[in-house]
N, C-alpha and C positions, 0 to 999 in steps of 0.2 A: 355516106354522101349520095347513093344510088337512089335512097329513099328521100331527098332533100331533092336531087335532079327532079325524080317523077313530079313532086307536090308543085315544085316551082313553075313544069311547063302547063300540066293542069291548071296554075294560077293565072299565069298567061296565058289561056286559050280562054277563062272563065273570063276574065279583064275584058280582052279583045271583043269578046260577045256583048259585055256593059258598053263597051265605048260606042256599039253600033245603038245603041239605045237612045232614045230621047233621054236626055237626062237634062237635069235642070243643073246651073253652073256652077253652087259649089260641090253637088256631086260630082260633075265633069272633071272639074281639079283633083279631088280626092282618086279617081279613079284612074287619070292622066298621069297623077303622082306615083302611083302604085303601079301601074304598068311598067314606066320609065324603071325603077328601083325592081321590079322581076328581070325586065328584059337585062338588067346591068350585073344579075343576081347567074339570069341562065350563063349570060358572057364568060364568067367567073368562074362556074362552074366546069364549063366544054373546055377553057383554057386549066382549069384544074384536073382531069382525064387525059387530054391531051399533054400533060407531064407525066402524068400514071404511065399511059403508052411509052414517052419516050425513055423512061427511066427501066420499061422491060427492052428495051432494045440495047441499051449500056448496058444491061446485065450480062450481053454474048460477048461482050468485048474484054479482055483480059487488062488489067488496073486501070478499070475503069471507076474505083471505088470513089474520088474525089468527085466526079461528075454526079455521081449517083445522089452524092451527099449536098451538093447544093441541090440538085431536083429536087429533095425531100424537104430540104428547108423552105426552098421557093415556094411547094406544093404546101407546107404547114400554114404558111403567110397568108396563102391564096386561102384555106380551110380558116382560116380564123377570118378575114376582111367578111368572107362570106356569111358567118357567125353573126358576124357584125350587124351586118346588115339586117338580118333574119329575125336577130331577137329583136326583146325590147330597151330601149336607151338605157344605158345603167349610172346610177348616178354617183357611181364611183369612177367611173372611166376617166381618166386622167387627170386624177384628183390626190391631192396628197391629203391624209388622214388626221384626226386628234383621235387619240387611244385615250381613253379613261377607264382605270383599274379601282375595284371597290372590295375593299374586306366584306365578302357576307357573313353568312353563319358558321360559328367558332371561335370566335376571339381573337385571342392572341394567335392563335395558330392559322386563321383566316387571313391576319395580316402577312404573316408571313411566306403565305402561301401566293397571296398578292403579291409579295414581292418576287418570290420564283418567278412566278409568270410576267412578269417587266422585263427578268432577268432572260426570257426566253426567248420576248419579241426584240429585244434591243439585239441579242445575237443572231435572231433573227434580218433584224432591218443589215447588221454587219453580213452578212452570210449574202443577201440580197444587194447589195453596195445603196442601199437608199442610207441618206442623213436622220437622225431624229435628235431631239432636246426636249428634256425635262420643262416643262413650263409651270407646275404646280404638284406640291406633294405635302402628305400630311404622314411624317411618320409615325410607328407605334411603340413603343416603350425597347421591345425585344428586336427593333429593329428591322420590325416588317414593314407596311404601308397600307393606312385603314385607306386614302385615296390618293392617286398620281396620274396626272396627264399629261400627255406624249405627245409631240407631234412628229408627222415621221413624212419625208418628204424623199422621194424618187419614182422611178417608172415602173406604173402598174403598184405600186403600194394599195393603192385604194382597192382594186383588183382584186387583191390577197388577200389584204386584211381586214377587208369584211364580212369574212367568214367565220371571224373570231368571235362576232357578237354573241352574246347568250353568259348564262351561267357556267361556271368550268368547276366543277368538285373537285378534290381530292381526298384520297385515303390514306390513312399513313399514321406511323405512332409519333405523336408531337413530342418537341425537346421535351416539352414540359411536363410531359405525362410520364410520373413514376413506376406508372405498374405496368408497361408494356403495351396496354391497349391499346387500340387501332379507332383513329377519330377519323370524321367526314366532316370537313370544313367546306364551303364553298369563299369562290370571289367571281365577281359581275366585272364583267368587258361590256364594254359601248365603244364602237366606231363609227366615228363621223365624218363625214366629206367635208374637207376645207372648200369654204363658201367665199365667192366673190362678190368684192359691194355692190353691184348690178345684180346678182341675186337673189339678195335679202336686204330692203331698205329699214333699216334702225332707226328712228328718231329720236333725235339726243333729247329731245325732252321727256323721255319716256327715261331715261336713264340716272341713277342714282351713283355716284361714283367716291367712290372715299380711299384714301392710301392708309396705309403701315408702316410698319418696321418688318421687314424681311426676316426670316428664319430662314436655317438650314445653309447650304452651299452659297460661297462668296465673304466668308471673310466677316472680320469689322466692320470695313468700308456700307457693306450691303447693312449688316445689323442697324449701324447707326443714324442710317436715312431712312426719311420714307418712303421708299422705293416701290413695295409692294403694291398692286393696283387689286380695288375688289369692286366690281360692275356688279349691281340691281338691274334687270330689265322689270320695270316696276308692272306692267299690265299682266306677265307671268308669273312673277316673280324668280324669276330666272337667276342664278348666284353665279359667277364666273373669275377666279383669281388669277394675277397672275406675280411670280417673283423673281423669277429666273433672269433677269438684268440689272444691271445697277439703274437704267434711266427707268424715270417713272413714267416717261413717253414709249419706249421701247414697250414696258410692260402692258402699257395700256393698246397698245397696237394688238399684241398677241390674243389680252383678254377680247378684247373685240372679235377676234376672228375665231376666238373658241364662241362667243356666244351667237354670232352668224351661225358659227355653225349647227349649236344648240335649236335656235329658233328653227333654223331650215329643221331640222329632224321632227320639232313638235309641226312644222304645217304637216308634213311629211306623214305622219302617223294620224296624224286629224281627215288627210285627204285620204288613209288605207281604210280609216272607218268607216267611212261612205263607203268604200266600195269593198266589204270587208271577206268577198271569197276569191279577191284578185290575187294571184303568188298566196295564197293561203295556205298550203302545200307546198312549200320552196321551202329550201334550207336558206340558211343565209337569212332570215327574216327580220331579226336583230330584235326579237322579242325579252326581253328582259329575263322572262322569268321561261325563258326555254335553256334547258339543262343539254347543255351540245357536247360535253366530253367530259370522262371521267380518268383522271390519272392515281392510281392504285400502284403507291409504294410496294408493299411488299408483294406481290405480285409480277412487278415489274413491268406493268401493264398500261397501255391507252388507249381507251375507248372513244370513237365518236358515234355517238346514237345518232346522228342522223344516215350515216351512209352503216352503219351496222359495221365498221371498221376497227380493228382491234391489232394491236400493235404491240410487241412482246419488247420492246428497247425504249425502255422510259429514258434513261438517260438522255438519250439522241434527240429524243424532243424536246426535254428540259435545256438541250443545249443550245436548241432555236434550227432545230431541223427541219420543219415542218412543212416540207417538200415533201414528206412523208405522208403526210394529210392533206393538204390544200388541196395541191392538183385532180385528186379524187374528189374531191369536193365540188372545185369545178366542173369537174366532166358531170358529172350527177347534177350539178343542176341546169346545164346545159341540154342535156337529156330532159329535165324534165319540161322545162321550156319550151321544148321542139312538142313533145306530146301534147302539152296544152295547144298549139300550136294547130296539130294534126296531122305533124311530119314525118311523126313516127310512133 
């Protein structure tokens, strides 16, 4: 924080020197705007020190521990609004998720392996008290899941679970392999930010819409209608299902707002192209084909290549632990943020 105080009054003293400038008026605004957001930035700061101090004075005081313990939560609050402000807007921030899991390379044992990993965020999203529901799934013979989307809704979800994007290997001797050998399967995670219709305008004439018969979970009832909704965004060709409700209205809601959120990610990635050395070096990129961790059965082992972190309790993750990783996650890329910055 010593190193964010300094940059910030330097930021305000270089402001204060702009504002005595002639400046022509929409730099005056941009430069008006930015002082106001320093100067509310130092505020933050001096009232963040000033509970460091009072928190060493409760420390002479004999069970003084409860007092201590709120300072440090107030002082976290105060360390993160600060955060807030400093970086850049993230477009997960208070946003609930679609999780989509994809068998890669390996087969049968790919899908399967997509299925652990459903199996990890689901007790994850429990472990975390956020909601989530199956909205589409394509299983695979042995019971695993060549594809399945998720939506997972509570606070800070989006936060977390965009760190999962990338390819995830695994190593391990599959059921299916007689001779003991040890396979590398992968499966592909995509997270997307739940988009609102003021977001991303859709035009229904752009849209192709045709129903089904439902497979999988619900019964007769579901089998027998056509319940199922499958959306074309025909200028992309964008495919988006949905079956998880008996109403073919209910379905068609959900498929809409997976493919809102589809579309927001392809402007998304079209706008990183233009500027393509912006976070170019961030974790969390949500690059497809970047390989972020590896879980090695017999080892007992989980790796994330991006923080270089290694983890000897596969179990614990598989069981949707992953307070174990994330939060490393985040500090590393808040860190890195601040130095593209200059803050540190």
């Amino acid at each position: 924080m010593e190193s964010i105080k300094e940059w910030t009054k330097s930021s305000i003293e270089e402001l204060e020197k702009r504002l005595m400038e002639n400046l022509e008026l929409k730099d005056m605004i941009k430069v008006s705007s930015d002082f106001t957001k320093f100067k509310e930035i130092d505020s933050l700061i001096n009232e963040y020190f000033e509970l460091l101090d009072e928190k060493e004075l409760w420390k002479e005081e004999p069970g003084s521990e409860g007092e201590i313990q709120k300072i440090d939560e107030k002082a976290e609050s105060l360390a993160n609004e600060i955060l807030t402000l400093l970086l850049p807007e993230d477009e997960f921030k208070d946003r609930n998720v679609f999780l989509e899991i994809r068998a890669g390379t390996g087969g049968d044992e790919a899908a399967l392996f997509a299925g652990d990993l459903l199996r990890m965020y689901l007790r994850y999203a429990e472990i975390k008290n956020w909601s989530y529901e199956i909205l589409d799934e394509s299983k695979s013979d042995l019971g695993g899941y060549k594809e399945v989307v998720v939506r997972i809704k509570g606070k800070n979800s989006g936060t977390y679970m965009k760190y999962e994007r990338g390819v995830h290997r695994v190593q391990r001797i599959p059921v299916t392999e007689s001779g003991g050998r040890i396979h590398t399967s992968t499966a592909t995670v995509a997270v997307l930010p739940e988009i609102r219709d003021v977001d991303v305008f859709v035009d229904p004439k752009d849209l192709r819409i045709d129903t089904y018969r439902a497979s999988g979970a619900g019964g007769q009832y579901v089998n027998k209608t056509e319940s199922a909704i499958r959306i074309t965004h025909i200028p992309t060709g964008i495919v988006v299902t949905c079956q998880s409700e008996r109403s073919q209205h209910q379905n068609k809601d959900k498929a809409m707002m997976v493919l809102r959120a589809k579309l927001y990610e392809l402007a998304r990635r079209e706008q990183d192209e233009k500027v393509s050395s912006q976070r170019k070096n961030q974790i969390g990129s949500g690059e497809r084909s970047e390989k972020i961790r590896t879980y090695n059965f017999p080892q007992n082992r989980v790796t994330d290549h991006r923080v270089n972190l290694t983890i000897y309790n596969l179990q614990a993750v598989m069981d949707g632990n992953l307070d174990l990783i994330i939060p490393k996650l985040i500090q590393y890329d808040i860190e890195q943020q601040l130095k593209e910055l200059g803050i540190i």
